[in-house]
TORZADO-775387 format. One record per residue (C-alpha): residue in one letter; x, y, z. Coordinates in pm, whole numbers, padded with zeros to 5 digits, always signed. Layout:
BEGIN
aXYZ
...
//
This chain:
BEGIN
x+00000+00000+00000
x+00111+00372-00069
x+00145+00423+00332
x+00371+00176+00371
x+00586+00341+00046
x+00540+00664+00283
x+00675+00493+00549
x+00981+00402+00353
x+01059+00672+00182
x+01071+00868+00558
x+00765+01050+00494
x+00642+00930+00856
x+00736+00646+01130
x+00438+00490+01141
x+00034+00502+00978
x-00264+00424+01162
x-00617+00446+00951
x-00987+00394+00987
x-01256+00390+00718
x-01607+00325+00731
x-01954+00429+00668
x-02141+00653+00923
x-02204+00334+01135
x-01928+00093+01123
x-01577+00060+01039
x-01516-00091+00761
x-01121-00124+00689
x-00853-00062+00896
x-00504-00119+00932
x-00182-00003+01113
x+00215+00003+00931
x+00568+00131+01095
x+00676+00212+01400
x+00472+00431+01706
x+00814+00513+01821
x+01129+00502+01622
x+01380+00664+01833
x+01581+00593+02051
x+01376+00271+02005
x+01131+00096+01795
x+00779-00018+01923
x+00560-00105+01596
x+00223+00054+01550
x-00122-00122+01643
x-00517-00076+01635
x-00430+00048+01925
x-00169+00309+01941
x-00298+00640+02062
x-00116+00964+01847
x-00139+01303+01955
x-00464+01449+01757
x-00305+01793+01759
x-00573+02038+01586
x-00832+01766+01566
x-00919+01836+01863
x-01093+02179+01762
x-01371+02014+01580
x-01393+01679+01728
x-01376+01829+02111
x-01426+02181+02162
x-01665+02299+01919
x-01922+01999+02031
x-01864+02108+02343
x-01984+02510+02239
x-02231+02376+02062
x-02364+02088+02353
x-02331+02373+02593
x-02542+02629+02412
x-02275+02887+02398
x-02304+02965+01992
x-02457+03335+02098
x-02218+03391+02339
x-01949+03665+02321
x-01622+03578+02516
x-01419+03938+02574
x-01549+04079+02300
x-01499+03816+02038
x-01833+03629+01888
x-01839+03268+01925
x-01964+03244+01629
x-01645+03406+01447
x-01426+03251+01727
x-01485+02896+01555
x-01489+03029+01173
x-01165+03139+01230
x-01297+03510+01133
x-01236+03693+01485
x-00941+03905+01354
x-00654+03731+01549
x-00346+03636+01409
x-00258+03327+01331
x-00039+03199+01642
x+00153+03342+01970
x+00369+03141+02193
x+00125+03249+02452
x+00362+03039+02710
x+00579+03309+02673
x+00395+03540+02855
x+00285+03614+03233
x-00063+03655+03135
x-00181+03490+02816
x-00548+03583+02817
x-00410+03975+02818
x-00141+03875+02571
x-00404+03769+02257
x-00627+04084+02349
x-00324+04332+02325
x-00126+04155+02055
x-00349+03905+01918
x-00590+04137+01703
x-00421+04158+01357
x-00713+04258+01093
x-01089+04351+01096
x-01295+04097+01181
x-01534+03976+00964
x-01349+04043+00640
x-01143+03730+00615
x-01052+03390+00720
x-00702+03350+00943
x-00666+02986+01082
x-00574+03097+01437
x-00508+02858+01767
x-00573+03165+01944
x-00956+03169+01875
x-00995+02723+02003
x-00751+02885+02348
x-01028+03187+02402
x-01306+02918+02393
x-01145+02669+02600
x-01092+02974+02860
x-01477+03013+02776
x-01585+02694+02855
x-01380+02653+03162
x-01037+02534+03196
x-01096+02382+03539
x-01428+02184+03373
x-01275+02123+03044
x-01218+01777+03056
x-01494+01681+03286
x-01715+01812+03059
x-01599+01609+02786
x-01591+01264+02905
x-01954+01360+03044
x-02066+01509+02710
x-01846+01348+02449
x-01771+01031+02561
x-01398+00953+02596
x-01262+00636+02700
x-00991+00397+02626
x-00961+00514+02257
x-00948+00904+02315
x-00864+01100+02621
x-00666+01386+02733
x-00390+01358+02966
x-00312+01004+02905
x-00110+00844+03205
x+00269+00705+03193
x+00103+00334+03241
x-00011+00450+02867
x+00327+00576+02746
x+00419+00224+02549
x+00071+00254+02337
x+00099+00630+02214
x+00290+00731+01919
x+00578+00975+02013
x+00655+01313+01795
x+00932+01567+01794
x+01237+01501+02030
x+01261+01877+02187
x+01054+02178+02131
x+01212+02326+01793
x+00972+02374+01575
x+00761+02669+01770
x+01092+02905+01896
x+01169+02900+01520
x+00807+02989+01454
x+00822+03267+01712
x+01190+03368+01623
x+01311+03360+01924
x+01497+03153+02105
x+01468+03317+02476
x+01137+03140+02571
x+01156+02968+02901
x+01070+02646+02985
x+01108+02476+02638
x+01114+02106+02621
x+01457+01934+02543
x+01352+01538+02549
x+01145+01342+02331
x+00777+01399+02361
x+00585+01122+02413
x+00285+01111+02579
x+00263+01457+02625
x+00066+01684+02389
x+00326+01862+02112
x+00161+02198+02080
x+00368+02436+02313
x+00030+02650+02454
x-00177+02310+02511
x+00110+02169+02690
x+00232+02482+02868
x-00112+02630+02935
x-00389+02420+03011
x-00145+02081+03073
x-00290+01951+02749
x-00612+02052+02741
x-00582+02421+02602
x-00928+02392+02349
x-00686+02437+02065
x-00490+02045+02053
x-00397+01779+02332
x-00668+01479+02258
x-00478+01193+02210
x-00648+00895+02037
x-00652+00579+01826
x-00798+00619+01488
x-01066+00423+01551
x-01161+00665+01868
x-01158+00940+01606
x-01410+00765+01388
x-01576+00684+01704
x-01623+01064+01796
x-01706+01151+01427
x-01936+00905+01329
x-02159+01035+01693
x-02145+01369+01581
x-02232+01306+01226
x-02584+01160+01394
x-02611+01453+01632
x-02842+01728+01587
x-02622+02000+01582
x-02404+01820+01277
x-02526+02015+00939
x-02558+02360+01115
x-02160+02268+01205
x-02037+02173+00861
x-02249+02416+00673
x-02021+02735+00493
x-02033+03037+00738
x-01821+03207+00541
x-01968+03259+00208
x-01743+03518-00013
x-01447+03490+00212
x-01105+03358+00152
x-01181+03039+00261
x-01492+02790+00328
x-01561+02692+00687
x-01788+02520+00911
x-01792+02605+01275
x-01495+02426+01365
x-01414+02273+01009
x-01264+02339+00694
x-01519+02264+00415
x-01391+02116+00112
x-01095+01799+00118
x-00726+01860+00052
x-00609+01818-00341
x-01002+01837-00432
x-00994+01463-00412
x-01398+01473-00218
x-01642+01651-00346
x-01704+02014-00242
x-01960+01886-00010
x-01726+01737+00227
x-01527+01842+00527
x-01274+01798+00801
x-00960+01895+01010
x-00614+01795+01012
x-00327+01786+01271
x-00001+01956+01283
x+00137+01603+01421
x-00018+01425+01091
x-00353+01322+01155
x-00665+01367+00968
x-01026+01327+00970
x-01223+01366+00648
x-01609+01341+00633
x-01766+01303+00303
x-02188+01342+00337
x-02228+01294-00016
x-02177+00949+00052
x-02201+00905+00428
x-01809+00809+00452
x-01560+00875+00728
x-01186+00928+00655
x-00945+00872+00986
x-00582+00861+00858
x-00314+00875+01202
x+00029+00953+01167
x+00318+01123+01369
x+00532+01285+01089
x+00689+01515+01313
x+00886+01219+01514
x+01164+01255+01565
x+01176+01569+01401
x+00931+01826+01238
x+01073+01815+00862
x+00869+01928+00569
x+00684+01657+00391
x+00383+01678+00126
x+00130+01599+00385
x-00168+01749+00188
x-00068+01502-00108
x-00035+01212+00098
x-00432+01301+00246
x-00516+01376-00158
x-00425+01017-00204
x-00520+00840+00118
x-00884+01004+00022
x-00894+00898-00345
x-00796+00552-00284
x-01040+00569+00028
x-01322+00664-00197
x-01222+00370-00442
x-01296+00132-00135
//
């Protein structure tokens, strides 16, 4: 299978996915290593990856919407344009880096008028997570949600030799920031422990914006109950209509390379994962990897989704 080419070629350690219809599973399989360095434990069913920004949609904005807090406005920002990614805040602060980070986004987070375009920003998922209650936050969704053995935050060491590490130190975001001054950066190999700096730093993994860590069959799990709830076509309908960029409350509508049709939606992962929901005909994509272990090198992710989803759809 392509994956396994991937895997060979160094695109990725390992590959986790899950494909099915709205109410079952119906392929899955698992290739490499959940760990490669400084040793090699092979990938399973069962190997839990850090979701990174899956969590927005699959976590956080259910838990807006179960909570009834579309209407709301959190310090002046809309909910509504908090999870369309339309609130005006840039893109991403080390927030970590700062005494106070709710202060730090509303005096340096505001970067252009809201309303008038679309800026993918971790900052908006952080404001609703402080929204929602960081002290309740992952009460709320095991109560709500339903986690379990196959998606939960804050997984414990027993765990460690079932989850898929990523980068070995915290590189990637003081380059991002450029600086190299930030306290408290991570020097070891993460594993176990949520990759994005502000979850980690923050909220101990649970910052709204990343930190689930699940199997890919917890992922379809989560999607395939929200794709039956109530609240799932308001989420995935266009709420931007004439701006830069299609999105749902929470998703991205539309599938990387144009490989779904225009109807279809989902979220990916700064780690490597992806979830891809196609309505037209009731399919769920889960594809798990951890491309940034050891390191966060620049691959053709978006190609390697393209073609996970068109030979998905060929199933």
């Amino acid at each position: 299978m392509f994956l396994e080419r991937e895997i060979e070629v160094g695109s990725f350690p390992s590959a986790v996915y899950a494909i099915g219809s709205y109410d079952r599973i119906e392929r899955e399989e698992a290739f490499g290593h959940a760990v490669a360095v400084p040793l090699r434990i092979p990938a399973t069913l069962d190997t839990l990856y850090d979701c990174a920004s899956i969590t927005k949609p699959l976590i956080t904005t259910q838990l807006v919407l179960k909570l009834g807090l579309l209407e709301e406005t959190f310090h002046g920002f809309p909910v509504r344009r908090l999870l369309t990614h339309t609130s005006g805040l840039r893109a991403w602060m080390p927030l970590y880096a700062y005494d106070d980070p709710l202060r730090a986004i509303l005096e340096h987070g505001p970067e252009y008028e809201p309303g008038t375009r679309v800026v993918y920003s971790d900052l908006n998922f952080i404001l609703l997570w402080m929204l929602i209650g960081p002290d309740r936050y992952v009460a709320l969704a095991r109560e709500l949600i339903g986690l379990g053995d196959d998606a939960m935050f804050q997984p414990s060491a027993a765990l460690r030799p079932r989850i898929a590490a990523t980068e070995w130190g915290q590189r990637f975001e003081p380059k991002l920031a450029s600086r190299h001054d930030i306290a408290g950066l991570r020097q070891g190999l993460m594993w176990g422990e949520t990759n994005d700096g502000n979850s980690h730093h923050l909220g101990n993994g649970t910052a709204g914006n990343a930190g689930l860590f699940a199997t890919a069959r917890g992922v379809f799990r989560i999607a395939s109950a929200f794709m039956r709830s109530d609240y799932a076509e308001l989420a995935s309908r266009n709420h931007t209509e004439g701006l830069n960029e299609a999105r749902g409350f929470g998703w991205l509508i539309g599938s990387p390379m144009n490989t779904l049709p225009p109807q279809a939606f989902g979220h990916t992962g700064f780690t490597g994962t992806s979830v891809w929901i196609n309505p037209v005909r009731e399919r769920i994509m889960v594809l798990m990897t951890n491309r940034v272990h050891p390191c966060a090198a620049p691959i053709a992710m978006q190609r390697i989704r393209g073609e996970f989803h068109r030979w998905a759809e060929g199933l």
